[in-house]
N, C-alpha and C positions, 0 to 999 in steps of 0.2 A: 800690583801684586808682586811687587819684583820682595825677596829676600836678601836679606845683608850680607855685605860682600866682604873678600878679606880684609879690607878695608877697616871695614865698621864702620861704612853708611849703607843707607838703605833708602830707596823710594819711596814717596807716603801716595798712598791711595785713597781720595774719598770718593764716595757714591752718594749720590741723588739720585732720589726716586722713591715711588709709594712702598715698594716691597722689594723686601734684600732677595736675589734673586742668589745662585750657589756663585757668580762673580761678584755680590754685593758682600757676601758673607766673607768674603776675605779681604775685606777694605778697613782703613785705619779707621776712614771716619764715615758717619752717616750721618747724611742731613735728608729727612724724611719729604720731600716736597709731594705736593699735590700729583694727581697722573695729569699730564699737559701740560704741565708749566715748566719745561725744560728752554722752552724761547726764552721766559721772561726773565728767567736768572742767567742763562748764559749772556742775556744783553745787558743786563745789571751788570754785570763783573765786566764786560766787554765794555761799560760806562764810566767802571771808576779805573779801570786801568789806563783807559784813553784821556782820562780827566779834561783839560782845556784844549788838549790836539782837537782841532774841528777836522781833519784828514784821518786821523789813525782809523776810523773805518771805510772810506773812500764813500762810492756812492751809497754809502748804508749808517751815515753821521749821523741824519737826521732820523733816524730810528732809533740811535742810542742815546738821542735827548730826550723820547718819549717815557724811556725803560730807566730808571735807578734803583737802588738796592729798596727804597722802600716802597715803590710799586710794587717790585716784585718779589717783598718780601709776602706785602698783604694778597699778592693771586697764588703766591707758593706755599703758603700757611708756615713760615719757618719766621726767625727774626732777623730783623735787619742786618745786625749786627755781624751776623753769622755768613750772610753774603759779603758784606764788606771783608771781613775777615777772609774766605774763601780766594777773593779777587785777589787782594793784597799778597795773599801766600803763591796763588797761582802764579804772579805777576815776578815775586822775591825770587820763588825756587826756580828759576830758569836752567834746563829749559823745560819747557810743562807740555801736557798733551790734554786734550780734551776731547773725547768721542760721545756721537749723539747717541739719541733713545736708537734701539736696532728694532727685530720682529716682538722681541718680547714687552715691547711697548710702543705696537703703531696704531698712534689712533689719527684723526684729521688733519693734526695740523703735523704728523711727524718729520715731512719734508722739510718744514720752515723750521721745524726745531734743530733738525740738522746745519741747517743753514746759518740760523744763529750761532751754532756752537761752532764752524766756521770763521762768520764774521769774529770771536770771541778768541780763536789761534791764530786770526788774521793777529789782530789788536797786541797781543802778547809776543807777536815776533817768530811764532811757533814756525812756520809756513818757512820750508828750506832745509829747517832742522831737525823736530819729529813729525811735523807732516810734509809731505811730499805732494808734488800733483803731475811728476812726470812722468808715472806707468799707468792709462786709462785704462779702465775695465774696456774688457774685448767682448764683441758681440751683442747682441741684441735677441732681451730676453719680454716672451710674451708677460702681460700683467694681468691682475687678475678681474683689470675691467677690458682684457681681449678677453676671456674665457666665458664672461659674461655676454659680450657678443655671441662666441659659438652655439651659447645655451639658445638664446634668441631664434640661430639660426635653425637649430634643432629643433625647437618646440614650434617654426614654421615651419616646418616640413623641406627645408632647403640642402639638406644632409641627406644624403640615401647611402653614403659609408663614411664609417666613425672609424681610428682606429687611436688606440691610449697606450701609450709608452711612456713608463715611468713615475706615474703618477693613480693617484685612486681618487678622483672629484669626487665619486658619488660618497666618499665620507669625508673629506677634508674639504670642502664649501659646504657652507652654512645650507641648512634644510631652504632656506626663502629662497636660496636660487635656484630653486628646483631644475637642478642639473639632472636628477634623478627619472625625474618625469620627462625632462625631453629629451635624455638618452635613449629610454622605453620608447618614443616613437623612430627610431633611425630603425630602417627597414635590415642595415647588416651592419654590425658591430665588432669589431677584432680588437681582440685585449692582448699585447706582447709582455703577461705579466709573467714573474718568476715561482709566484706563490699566492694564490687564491687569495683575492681580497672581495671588497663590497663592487666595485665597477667588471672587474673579469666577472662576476658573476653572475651579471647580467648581460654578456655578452654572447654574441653567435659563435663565435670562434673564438680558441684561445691558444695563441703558436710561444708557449713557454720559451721567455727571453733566459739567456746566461746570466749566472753571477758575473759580476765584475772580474770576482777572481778568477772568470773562465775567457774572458773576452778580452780582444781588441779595443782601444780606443783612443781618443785625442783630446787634449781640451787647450784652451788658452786662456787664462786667467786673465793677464795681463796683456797688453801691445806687446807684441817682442818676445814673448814668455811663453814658450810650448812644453806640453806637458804632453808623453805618450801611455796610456794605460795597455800594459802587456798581459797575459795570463800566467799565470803561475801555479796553475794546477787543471789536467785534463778534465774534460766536463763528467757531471754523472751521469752515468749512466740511464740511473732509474728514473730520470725526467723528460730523456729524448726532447730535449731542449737544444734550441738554434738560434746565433745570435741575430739579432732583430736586422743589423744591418745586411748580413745573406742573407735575410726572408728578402727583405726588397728588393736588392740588388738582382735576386733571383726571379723574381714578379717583373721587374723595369726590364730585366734582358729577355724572357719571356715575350715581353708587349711590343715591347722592339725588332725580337731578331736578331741584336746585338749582344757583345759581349764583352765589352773592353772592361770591366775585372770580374774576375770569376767568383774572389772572396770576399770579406769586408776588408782582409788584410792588406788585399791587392790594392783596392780602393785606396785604405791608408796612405799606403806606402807613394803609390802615383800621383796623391793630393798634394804630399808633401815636397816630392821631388818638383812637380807645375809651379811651388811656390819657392823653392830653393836657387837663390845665386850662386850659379856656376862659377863664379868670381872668387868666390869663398872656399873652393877645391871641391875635389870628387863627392858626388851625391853620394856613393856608396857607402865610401866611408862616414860620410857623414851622417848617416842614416845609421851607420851600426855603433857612430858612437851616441847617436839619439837614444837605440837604444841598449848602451850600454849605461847612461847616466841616467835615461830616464825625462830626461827636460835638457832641452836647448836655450838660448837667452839670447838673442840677438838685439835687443838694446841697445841703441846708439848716446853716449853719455851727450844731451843737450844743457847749456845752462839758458836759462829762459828769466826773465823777473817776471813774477805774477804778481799781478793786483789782483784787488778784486774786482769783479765786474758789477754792471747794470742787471738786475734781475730782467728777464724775457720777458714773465709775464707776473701778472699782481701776487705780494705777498702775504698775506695776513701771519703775523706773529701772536693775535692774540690767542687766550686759553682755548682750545675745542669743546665742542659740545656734545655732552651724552644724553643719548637716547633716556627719557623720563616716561610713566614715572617711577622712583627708586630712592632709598637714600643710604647706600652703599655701590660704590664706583667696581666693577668687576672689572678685573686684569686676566684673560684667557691668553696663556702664556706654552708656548715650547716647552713638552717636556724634556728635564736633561740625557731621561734615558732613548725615550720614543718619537723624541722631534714631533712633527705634527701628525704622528703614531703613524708613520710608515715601517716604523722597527718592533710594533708594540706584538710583533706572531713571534718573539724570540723568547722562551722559556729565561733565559739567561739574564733577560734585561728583564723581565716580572718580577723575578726573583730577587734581583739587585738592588738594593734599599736606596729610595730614593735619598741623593744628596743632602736634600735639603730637612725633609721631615722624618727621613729613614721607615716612610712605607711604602707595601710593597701590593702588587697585584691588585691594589683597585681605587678608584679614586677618592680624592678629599679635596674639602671647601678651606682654604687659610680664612683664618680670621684672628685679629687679635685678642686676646684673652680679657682685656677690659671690654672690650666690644660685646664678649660673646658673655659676661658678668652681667651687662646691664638688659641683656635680651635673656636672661635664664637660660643659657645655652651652656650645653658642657662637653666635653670632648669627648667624641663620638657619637653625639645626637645629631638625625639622622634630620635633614631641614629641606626643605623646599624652595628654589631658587627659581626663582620668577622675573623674565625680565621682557618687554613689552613686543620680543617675540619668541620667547618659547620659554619651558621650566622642566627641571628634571628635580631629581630627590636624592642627596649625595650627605655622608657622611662628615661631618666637622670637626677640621684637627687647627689645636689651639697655636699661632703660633705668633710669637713677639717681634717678630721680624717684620713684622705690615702695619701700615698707618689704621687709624682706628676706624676711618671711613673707608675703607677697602679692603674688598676680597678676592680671593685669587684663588683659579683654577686651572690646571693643566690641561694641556690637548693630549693626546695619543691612545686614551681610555675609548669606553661604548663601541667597539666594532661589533658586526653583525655578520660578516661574511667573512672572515680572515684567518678564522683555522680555530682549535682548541686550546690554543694556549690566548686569544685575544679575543676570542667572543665573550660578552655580556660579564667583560671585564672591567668596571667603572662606565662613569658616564664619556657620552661626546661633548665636550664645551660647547663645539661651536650650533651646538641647536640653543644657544641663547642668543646669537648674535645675525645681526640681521647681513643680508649678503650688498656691501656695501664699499665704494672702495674709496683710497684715499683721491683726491680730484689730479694732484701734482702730479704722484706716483704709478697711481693706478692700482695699486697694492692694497692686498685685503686689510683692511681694521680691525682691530683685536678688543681693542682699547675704546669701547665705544658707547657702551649703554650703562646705565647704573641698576641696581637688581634690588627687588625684598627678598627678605630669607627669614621663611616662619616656620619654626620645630614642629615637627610631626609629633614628638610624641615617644616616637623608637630611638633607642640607641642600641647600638653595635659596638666592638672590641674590633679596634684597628689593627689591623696587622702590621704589628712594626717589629722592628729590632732593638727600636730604641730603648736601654734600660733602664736610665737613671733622669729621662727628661730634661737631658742636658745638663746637668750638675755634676759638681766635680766631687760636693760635699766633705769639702775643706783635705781631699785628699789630691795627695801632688802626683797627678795622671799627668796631665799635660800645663805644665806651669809652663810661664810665661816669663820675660827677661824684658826689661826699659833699655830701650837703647843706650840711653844715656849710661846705662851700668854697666856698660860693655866695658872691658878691660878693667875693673875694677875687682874682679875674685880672688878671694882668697881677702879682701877689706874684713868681713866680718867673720868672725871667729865660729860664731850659729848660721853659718850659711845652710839656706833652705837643703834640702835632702842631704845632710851629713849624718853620721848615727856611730853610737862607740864602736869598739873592738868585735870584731865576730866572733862567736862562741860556738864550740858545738856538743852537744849532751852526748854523750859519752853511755856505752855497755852496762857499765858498773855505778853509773851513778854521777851526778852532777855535771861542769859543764869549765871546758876547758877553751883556752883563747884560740884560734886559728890562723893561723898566714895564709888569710886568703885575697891578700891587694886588695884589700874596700871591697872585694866582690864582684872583681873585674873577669870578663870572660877568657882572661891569659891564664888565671888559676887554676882552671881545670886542669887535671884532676886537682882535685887537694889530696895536702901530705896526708899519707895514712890509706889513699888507694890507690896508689901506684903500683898497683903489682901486676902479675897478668897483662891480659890485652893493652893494658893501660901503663906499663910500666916505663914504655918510651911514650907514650902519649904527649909527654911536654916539648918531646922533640919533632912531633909532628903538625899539621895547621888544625886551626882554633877555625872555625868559620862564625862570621860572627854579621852583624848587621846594623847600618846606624841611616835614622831617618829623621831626616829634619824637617820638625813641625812649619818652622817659619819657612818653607817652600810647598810646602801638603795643601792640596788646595782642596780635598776630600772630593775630588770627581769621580773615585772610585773606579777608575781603569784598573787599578791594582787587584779589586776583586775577581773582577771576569776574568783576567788574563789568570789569576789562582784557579778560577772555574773549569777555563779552557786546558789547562797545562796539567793538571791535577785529576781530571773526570770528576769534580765536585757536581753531584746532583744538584738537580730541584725538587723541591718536597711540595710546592703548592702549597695556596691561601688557606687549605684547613688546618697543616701539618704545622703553616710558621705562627698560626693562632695558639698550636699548642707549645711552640716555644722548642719547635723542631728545626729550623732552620740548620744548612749546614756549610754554609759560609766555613773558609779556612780564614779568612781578615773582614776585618770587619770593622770598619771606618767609623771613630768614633766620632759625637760633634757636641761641643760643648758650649754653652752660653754664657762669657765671663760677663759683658756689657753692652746690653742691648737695648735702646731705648727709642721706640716711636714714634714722642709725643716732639721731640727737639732735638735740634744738631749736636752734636756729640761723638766722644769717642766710639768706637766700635772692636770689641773685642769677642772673635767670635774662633772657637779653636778645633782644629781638624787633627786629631790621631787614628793613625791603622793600627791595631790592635790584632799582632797574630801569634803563636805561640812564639816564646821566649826563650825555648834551651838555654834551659835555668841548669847551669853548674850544680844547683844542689835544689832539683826539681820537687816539688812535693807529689808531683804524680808516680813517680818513679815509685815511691817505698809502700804506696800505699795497693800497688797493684799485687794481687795475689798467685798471677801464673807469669809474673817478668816479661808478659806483652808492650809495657814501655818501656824501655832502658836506656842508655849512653851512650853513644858509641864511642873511641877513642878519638874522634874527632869534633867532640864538644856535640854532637847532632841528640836532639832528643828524639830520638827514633821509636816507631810503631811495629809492633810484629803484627799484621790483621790475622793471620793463621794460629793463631795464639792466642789470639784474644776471645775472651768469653764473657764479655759486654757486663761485668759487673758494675762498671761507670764509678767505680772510686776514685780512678783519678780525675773524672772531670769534679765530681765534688770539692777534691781537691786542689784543684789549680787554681788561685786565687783571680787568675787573669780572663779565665772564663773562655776558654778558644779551642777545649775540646770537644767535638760535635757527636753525634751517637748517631748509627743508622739503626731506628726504629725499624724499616720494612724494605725491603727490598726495590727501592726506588727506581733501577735501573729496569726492571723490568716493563715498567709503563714510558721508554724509551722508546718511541715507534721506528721503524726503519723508514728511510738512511740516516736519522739523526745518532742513529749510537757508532757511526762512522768515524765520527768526530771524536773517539773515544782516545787519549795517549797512549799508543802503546806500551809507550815504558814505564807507564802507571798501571796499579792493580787496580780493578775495578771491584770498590767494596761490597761486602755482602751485609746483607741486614744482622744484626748483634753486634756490633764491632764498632768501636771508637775511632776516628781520625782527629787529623789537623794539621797545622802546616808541616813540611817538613823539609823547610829551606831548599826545595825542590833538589831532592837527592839524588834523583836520576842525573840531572845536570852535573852535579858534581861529581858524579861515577862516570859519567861519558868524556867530560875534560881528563880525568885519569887516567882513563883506560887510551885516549889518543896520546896523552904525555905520555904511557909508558910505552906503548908499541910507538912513538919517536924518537925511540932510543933511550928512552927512562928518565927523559927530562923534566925541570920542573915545572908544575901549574904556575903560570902567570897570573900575574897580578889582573884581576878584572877580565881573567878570562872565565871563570863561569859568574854569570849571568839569571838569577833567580826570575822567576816569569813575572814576578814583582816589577822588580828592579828595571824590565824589560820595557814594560809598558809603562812605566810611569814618564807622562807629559814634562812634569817639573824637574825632573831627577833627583826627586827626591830622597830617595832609598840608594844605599851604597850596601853591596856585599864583598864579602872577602876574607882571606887568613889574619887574622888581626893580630897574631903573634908575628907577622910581618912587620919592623918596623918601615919600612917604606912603601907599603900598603896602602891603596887610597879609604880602606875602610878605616888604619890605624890611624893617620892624619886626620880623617873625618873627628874621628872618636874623640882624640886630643883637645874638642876645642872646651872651651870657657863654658859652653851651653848645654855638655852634656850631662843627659842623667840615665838613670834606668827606673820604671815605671815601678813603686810598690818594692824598693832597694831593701828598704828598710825589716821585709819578710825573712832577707837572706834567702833569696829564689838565685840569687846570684845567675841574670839575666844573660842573656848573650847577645842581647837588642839594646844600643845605646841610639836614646832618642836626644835628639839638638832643640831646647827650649824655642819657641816662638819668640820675635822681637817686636814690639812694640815700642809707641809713640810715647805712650804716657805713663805713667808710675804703674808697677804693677802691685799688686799687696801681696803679702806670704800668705803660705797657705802648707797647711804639713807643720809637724815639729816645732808649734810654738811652744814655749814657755811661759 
């Protein structure tokens, strides 16, 4: 997923696998394989790159004489061809990486497929280069056939106290391991949870654990690699909540008599000093500079040559097998927003359109749309999934991104005890899956049974956002650029989004040419309103925004952190039904090249969509009390005290990112959650239109410390949009872009830029960076 550098080259990305997952969706190519067959094609490729070397695999040669591309093209249902091709590219582009299936596709034999895709970096020379094996995971983690023992233990009567930190079995292990039932018989139960789930709630006591961001803590990733979690904000109040490690600490010195640390902190800080070389200077200091950086590294640079080894114990690489009978392969997968729903009591992440199908607060069955042709199935008919241990009845959304013999469902839905924003919100996946682990790992299997799905009969209206079902409809939203074309603009005279002279109609009639720079956002004002407020305006900054598609990976951190920063409500599953939703961005995702059935390109496209302070806005003229207007700083600004919800300008804004508050949303904010509200945001009232507004508080508070510094000027990238903030990729660049040395004006500058719908004369103040691609891409907009 890497994006092109200044260079002008760029990393290619393919994905293998039944179902594009929100990391598949942003890869160059997709070769559809079977679920399990990830051994057989990493050792095919691992066969023809090693060709007549009988060592380039060491003790694991005679496995890669079993495996060739067309074994394993016929257990992977792809063609031969397509593997050999893969191997050979893998092998040319050095240097290459290769990572196995993860949680989102563990089923029996997931160990061994890791190990093939190993042996496979071995073979290719990768091992040194981008993979490494000289920082070991640290510590030693229970699995999920130790938890299986505890249940045992439990349901013998061997346990007379239980206590659960950090975790909730009774919903996230499947109903067969009936965790649930042999928790019911432990005579005394303490739950250290933070927030009422399905296991606290069966529990005898419950001593409310800290947030993270209230507590003490440690971790070490790595050998060598210490990491200190510190707090950063006083606990609430309203929970009289204590962190887990002073309840203990406090119970052991209690039982004792003793007392050697009083806090968890003490504890901390004495564990680490007991493991600290003296040799390396004073603990103190070194302690304060632990945590002034936050993580230490002690890491001793060794060079080591690795081979590979002898396997321990037996391996089998063949396909695994699922639970029958069925004849559709179920994939129960991590959701991107709720993990295996330990996040799913957050109003915030409900509301947050799922990445991948853009729905929201309940669940849905994937299927592919030829799939769901030949079964009379249509999107949102409400089906029956039955698989040899359990069946729920869940809603079907259509989607082309899954092999045709597979269906996919998210975990994090069906809780029953976890608050009102997560109850009897979609189904539990895992009541289809039997409680089962892998033999190697120990690790639950996801990936494991095959299911029937037969229409009931009902259908439902899914709650999405999504408007246009992925289509761009020949309009240039988010076009696309071939690598190969790179540096070649300005070649064709019709280049995609060019358009004549701007015109503007005129008082008296007709329609005169404008000097407005193509409709660049330095024009503001244009000639003709410079008077007033605006009269130096061109000598002040232009704030402006550019975000580039080929880095957007649509994870949609960009929303929440607008939710967070902004006091953006939630309206709930009835409100977004009605097409109430009030998102200030709103992550679009579009389907250039998506295909199933065979290896192929993959063009799949992510835009954030938020308002545009458009120079020559159409919301502006059309409001009747100048509740939206300009400010002399390019900002298309909101007056809410002013505003009397006529919604003309959202009809009018071609971009569609003005939101309307129907009802007074905030009021069904229970306490302490409206805590969490910005204060230097108004909290809106129902009538009143919002939407982004390049978070203007931010750019009032970097003015206001430049001017009480002596009346200095704003720096370049010193304010910081809550966009901008959270974004993983860095994607999004803001800034004065009438700055010529401005990192937003260099952005802007390049060969990729465009602005969405130019052609309106919205004259945008958002320059988006086309996405690059592998393969030809075709026009779209402004043919002739």
């Amino acid at each position: 997923m890497s994006s092109v550098d200044a260079a002008g080259s760029k990393g290619r990305f393919v994905y293998l696998g039944p179902r594009l997952s929100l990391t598949g969706l942003n890869a160059d190519k997709w070769i559809p394989i079977r679920p399990g067959t990830e051994a057989a094609v990493a050792l095919a490729m691992a066969a023809v790159i090693a060709g007549d070397d009988p060592q380039a695999a060491g003790p694991y040669s005679n496995v890669l004489q079993a495996y060739n591309p067309r074994v394993a093209a016929q257990v992977a249902g792809v063609t031969e061809d397509a593997i050999y091709e893969l191997a050979e590219d893998f092998a040319s582009e050095a240097p290459t990486l290769a990572l196995g299936p993860g949680v989102g596709a563990h089923h029996r034999g997931a160990t061994a497929a890791n190990i093939a895709v190993m042996i496979l970096n071995h073979v290719a020379g990768n091992v040194g280069r981008t993979v490494l094996y000289d920082a070991p995971v640290n510590g030693a983690v229970s699995t999920y056939a130790d938890i299986e023992a505890t249940v045992s233990a439990m349901a013998s009567g061997e346990s007379e106290v239980v206590m659960v930190h950090g975790a909730n079995p009774v919903y996230s292990m499947p109903p067969q391991a009936g965790f649930a039932e042999a928790f019911a018989q432990v005579p005394f139960k303490v739950s250290f949870a933070s927030a009422l789930d399905e296991t606290s709630e069966m529990a005898d006591l419950i001593l409310p654990d800290r947030h993270f961001l209230e507590a003490w803590g440690d971790s070490s990733p790595l050998a060598g690699v210490i990491a200190v979690q510190q707090p950063v904000m006083q606990p609430v109040p309203h929970f009289e909540s204590k962190q887990t490690g002073d309840v203990l600490l406090s119970v052991a010195n209690g039982l004792s008599g003793e007392g050697d640390a009083a806090t968890f902190y003490d504890y901390l800080q004495e564990h680490h000093r007991s493991a600290y070389d003296e040799a390396d200077g004073d603990f103190e200091d070194a302690w304060q500079e632990l945590l002034r950086t936050g993580m230490a590294d002690t890491r001793r640079e060794e060079v080591r040559a690795l081979e590979l080894q002898s396997p321990e114990i037996a391996l089998s690489f063949e396909v695994p097998t699922f639970d029958a009978p069925g004849d559709l392969t179920l994939l129960v997968h991590p959701s991107p927003r709720f993990g295996a729903g330990e996040f799913s009591n957050s109003p915030w992440l409900q509301e947050l359109p799922d990445p991948v199908s853009k729905i929201v607060w309940h669940s849905w069955l994937e299927m592919n749309p030829d799939t769901a042709e030949l079964r009379g199935i249509r999107e949102g008919d409400i089906v029956t999934v039955t698989s040899p241990h359990g069946s729920l009845e869940v809603p079907v959304w259509l989607y082309p991104g899954i092999r045709e013999d597979v269906v996919a469902l998210a975990m994090g839905g069906g809780h029953t005890g976890m608050g009102r924003y997560a109850d009897d919100k979609g189904v539990n996946a895992l009541r289809l899956l039997p409680s089962t682990s892998e033999q190697l790992s120990g690790a639950l299997v996801t990936t494991v049974t095959s299911v029937t799905v037969i229409p009931t009969g009902e259908n439902r209206r899914l709650a999405t956002v999504e408007g246009s079902s992925g289509d761009q409809h020949d309009r240039m939203i988010a076009p696309a650029v071939a690598l190969a074309d790179l540096g070649h603009a300005g070649d064709d005279e019709h280049e995609e989004g060019g358009h004549e002279e701007l015109r503007e109609l005129q008082g008296v009639g007709g329609f005169i040419p404008v000097p407005a720079d193509e409709g660049a956002p330095t024009a503001f004002p244009l000639e003709g309103s410079r008077h007033g407020l605006y009269a130096d305006a061109q000598e002040g900054p232009r704030w402006a925004m550019a975000i580039d598609l080929d880095k957007c990976t649509g994870c949609s951190a960009c929303v929440t952190a607008c939710q967070a920063e902004n006091n953006v409500p939630w309206v709930g599953e009835e409100q977004v039904l009605m097409g109430r939703d009030m998102n200030w961005v709103r992550i679009e995702r579009f389907y250039e090249q998506v295909d199933a059935t065979q290896a192929g390109d993959l063009d799949v496209r992510f835009l954030p969509m938020i308002c545009q302070h458009c120079g020559n806005a159409p919301c502006e003229t059309v409001c009747p009390v100048f509740a939206t207007y300009h400010t002399p700083e390019g900002l298309n600004a909101q007056v809410y005290n002013r505003c009397v919800g006529t919604r003309y300008c959202a009809n009018n804004c071609p971009y569609k990112v003005r939101v309307f508050n129907w009802y007074r949303y905030t009021d069904e904010v229970p306490e302490p959650l409206n805590w969490q509200w910005n204060p230097d945001v108004t909290v809106r009232d129902n009538g009143v239109m919002e939407k982004c507004s390049f978070c203007v508080q931010r750019i009032r508070e970097v003015q206001n410390r430049a001017a009480l510094e002596g009346g200095r000027e704003v720096r370049d990238h010193e304010v910081v949009p809550a966009c901008e903030q959270s974004c993983p990729a860095e994607a999004i660049v803001f800034g004065n872009i009438r700055d010529p040395n401005a990192r937003i004006t260099q952005v802007s500058s390049s060969e990729r830029t465009y602005r969405v719908l130019e052609d309106l004369n919205t004259q945008p103040a958002v320059n988006y960076l086309k996405k690059v691609t592998f393969h030809e891409v075709a026009s779209v907009g402004h043919e002739e």
